[in-house]
matplotlib code that plots the C-alpha trace (Angstrom):
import matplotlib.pyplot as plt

x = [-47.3, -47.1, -47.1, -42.9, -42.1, -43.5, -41.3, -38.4, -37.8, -39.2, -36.2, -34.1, -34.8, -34.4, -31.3, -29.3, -31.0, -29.8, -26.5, -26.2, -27.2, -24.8, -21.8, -22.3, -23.1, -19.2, -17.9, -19.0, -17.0, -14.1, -13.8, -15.1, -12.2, -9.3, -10.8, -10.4, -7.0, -5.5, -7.2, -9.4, -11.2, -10.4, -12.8, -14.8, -14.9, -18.6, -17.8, -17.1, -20.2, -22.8, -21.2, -21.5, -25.1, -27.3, -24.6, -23.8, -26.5, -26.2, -22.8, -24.2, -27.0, -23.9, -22.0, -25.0, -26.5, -22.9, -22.7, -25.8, -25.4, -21.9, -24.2, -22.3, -25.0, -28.8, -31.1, -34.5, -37.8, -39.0, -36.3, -33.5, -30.2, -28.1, -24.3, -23.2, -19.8, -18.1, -15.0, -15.8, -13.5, -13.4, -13.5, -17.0, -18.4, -16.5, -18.3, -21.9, -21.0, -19.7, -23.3, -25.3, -23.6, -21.9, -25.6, -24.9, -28.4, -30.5, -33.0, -32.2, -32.7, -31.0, -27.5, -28.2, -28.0, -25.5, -22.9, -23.5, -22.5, -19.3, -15.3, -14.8, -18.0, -16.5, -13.0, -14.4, -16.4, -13.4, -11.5, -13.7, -14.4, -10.4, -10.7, -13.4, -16.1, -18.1, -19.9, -19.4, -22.9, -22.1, -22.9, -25.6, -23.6, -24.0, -26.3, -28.8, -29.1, -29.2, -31.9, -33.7, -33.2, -34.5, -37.8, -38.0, -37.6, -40.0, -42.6, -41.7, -42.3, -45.6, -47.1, -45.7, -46.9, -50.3, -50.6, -49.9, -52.2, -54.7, -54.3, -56.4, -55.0, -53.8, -55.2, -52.6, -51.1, -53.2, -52.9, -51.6, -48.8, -48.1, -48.3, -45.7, -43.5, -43.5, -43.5, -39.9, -38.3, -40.5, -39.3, -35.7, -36.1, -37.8, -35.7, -32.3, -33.9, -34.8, -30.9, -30.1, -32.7, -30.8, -27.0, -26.7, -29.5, -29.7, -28.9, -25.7, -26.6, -23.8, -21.3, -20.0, -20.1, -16.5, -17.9, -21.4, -19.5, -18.0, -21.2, -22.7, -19.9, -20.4, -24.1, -23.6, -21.2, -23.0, -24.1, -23.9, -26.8, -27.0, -23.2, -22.4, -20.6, -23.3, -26.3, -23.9, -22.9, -27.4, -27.6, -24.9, -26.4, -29.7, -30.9, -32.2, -35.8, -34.3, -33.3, -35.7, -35.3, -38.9, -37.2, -34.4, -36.6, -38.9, -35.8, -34.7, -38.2, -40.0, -42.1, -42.8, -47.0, -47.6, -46.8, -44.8, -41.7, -37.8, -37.2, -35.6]
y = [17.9, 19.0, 15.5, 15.4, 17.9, 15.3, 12.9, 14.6, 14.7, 11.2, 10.3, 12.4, 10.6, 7.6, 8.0, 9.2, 7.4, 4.2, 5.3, 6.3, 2.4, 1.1, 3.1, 2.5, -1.3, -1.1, 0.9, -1.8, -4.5, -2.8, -1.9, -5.5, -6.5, -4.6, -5.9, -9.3, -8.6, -7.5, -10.1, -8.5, -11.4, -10.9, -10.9, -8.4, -6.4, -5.6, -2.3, -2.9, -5.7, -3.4, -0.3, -2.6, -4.0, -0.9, 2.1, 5.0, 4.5, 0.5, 1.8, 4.0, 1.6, -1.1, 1.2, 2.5, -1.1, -2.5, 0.3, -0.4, -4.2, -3.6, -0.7, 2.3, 3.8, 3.3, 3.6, 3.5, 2.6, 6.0, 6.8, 8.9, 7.9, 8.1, 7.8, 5.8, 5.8, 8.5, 7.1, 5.4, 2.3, 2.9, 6.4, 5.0, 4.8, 8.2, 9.6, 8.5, 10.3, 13.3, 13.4, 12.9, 16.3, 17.3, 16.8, 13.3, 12.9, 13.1, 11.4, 9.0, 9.6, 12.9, 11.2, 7.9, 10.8, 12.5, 9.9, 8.8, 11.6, 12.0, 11.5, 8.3, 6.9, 8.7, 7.4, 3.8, 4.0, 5.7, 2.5, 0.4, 2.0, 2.1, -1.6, -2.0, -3.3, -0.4, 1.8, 5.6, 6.4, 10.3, 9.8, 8.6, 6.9, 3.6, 0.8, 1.3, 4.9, 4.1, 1.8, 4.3, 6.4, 4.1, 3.1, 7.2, 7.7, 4.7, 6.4, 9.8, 7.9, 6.7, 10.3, 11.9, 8.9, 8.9, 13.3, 13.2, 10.5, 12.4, 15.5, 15.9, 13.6, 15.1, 13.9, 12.6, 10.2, 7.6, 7.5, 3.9, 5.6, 8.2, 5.0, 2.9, 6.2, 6.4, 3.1, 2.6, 4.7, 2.6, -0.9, 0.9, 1.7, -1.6, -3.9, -1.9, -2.6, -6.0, -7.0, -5.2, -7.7, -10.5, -9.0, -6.9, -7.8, -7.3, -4.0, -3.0, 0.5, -0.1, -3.3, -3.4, -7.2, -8.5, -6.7, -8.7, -12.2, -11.3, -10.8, -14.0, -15.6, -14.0, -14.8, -18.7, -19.0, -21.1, -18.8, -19.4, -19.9, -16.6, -15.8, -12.1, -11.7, -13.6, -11.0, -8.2, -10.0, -10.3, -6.8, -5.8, -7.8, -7.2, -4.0, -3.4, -4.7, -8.1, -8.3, -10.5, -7.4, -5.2, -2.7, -2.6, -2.6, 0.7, 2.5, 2.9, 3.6, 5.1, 8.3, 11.1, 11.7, 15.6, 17.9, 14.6, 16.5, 15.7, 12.5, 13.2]
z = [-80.3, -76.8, -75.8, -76.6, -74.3, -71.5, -73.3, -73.4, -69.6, -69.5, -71.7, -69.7, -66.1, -67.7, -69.1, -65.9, -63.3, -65.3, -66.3, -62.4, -61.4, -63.9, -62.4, -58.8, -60.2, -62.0, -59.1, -56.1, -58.3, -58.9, -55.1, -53.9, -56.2, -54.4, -51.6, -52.0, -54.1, -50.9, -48.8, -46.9, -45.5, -41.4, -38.3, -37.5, -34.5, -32.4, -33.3, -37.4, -37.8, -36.4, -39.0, -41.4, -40.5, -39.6, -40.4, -37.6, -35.2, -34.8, -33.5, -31.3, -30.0, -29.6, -27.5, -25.3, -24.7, -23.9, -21.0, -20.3, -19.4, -17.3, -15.6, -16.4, -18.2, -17.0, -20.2, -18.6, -20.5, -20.9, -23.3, -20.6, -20.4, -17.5, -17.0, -13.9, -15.1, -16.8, -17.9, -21.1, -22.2, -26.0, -28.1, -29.0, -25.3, -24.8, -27.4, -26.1, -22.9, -24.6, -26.4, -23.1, -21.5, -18.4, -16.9, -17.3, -18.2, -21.9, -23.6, -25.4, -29.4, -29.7, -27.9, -30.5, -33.3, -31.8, -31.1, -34.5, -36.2, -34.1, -35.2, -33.5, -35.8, -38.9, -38.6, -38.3, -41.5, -43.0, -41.9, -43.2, -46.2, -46.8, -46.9, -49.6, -46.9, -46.5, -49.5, -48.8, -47.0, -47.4, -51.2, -53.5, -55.6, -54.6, -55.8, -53.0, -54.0, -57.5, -57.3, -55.4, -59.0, -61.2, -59.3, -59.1, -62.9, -63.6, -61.6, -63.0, -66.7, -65.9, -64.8, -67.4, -69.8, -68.1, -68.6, -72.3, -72.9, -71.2, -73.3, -76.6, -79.2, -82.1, -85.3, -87.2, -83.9, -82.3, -78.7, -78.7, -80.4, -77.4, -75.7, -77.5, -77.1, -73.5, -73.0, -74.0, -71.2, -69.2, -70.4, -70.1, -66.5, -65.2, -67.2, -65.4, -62.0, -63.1, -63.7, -61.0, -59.0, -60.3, -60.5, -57.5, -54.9, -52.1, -52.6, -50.1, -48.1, -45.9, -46.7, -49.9, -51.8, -49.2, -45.8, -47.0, -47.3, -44.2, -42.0, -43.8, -41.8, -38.8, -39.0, -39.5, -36.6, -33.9, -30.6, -27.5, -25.1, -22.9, -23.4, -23.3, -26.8, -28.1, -27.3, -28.7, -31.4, -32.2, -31.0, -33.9, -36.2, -36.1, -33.6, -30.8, -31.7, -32.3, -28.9, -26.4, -23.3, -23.7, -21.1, -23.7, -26.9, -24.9, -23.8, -27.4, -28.9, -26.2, -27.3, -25.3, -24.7, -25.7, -22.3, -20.9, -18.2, -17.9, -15.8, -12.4]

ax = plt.figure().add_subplot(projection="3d")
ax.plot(x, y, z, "-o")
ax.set_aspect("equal")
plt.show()
């Protein structure tokens, strides 16, 4: 009877990851709710669509590439940044060139991470969060995080599924029976993610339901052909890698060769 002390736990990862799914499922439409009960359908600024699209660091790419294009800030290929201009325009601009130093010179991925992480970053999500169009990315309580639960337990099920039936059998349980045992957790865990598939997908990490309706119209307004607010507005959206510079794409993933020196 070893076998049900595998299927205890199997039980028990089921259970909570899919209770944890269903909250954060309840939780998103309660808040995308109040959202739209206090009408919370606005525009959105660069700043607040890149939050919203690729969390902290699209804000920190946005910032760096905007500085970068008004040239108060070089960011060359080989991943260094360099300020030309110390005076930044916004907190967020102030903040890249409070990661970068008094040197006025870093590479480039540890001031991404670091501007990132700063208050001027925090107190936008917090905004934005306030209003029901951000999930709280500090937690795992949202959907994306529970989904990430359920495929976990799922797998967790099938090892322990697959270790008892590989123990010796005892003589008064067929194996098919170990099977048909474990095999309910199982069915319990795909079928959550399956609904939540069909319920809740895609799966926000950042924008809750009402900041996601609110991007859809961003993305479906018509952009103009080489206009300024239009590559920032694709640069929010969607990265740096969607953007057609290579310079711009290399400065931002640009990996140092082993023994590679500081660029003077």
């Amino acid at each position: 009877m070893f076998w049900v002390l595998l299927l205890l736990p199997a039980w028990a990862f089921a259970a909570i990851a899919c209770t944890r799914l269903c909250l954060a499922a309840v939780r998103a439409t309660a808040a995308d709710r109040a959202a739209r009960a206090h009408g919370h359908d606005r525009d959105l600024t660069l700043y607040e669509t890149a939050f919203l699209s690729g969390g902290p660091s699209r804000v920190a790419d946005l910032a760096m590439v905007r500085m970068a294009r008004q040239r108060r800030l070089l960011l060359a290929h080989t991943g260094w940044a360099t300020v030309v201009d110390p005076r930044g325009r916004d907190e967020m601009e102030r903040s890249v060139i409070g990661a970068i130093g008094p040197q006025g010179q870093s590479r480039i991925a540890p001031v991404r991470a670091a501007a990132a992480g700063t208050e001027a970053v925090q107190r936008l999500a917090d905004r934005l969060i306030g209003a029901g169009l951000a999930v709280p990315y500090d937690t795992g309580t949202t959907v994306a995080a529970g989904v990430r639960q359920v495929r976990a337990a799922a797998v967790a099920v099938l090892a322990l599924g697959t270790a008892a039936l590989l123990m010796p059998t005892p003589v008064d349980l067929p194996r098919f029976q170990i099977a048909m045992w474990f095999a309910l957790p199982l069915i319990l865990t795909l079928s959550c993610l399956a609904i939540a598939r069909v319920e809740v997908h895609p799966y926000p990490r950042w924008a809750s339901p009402t900041g996601q309706r609110l991007l859809g119209e961003v993305a479906r307004r018509p952009a103009g052909d080489g206009d300024e607010g239009s590559f920032l507005m694709r640069l929010a959206m969607r990265g740096v890698r969607a953007l057609n510079e290579p310079e711009l794409r290399a400065a931002f993933t640009h990996r140092d060769a082993p023994g590679a020196h500081r660029e003077h």
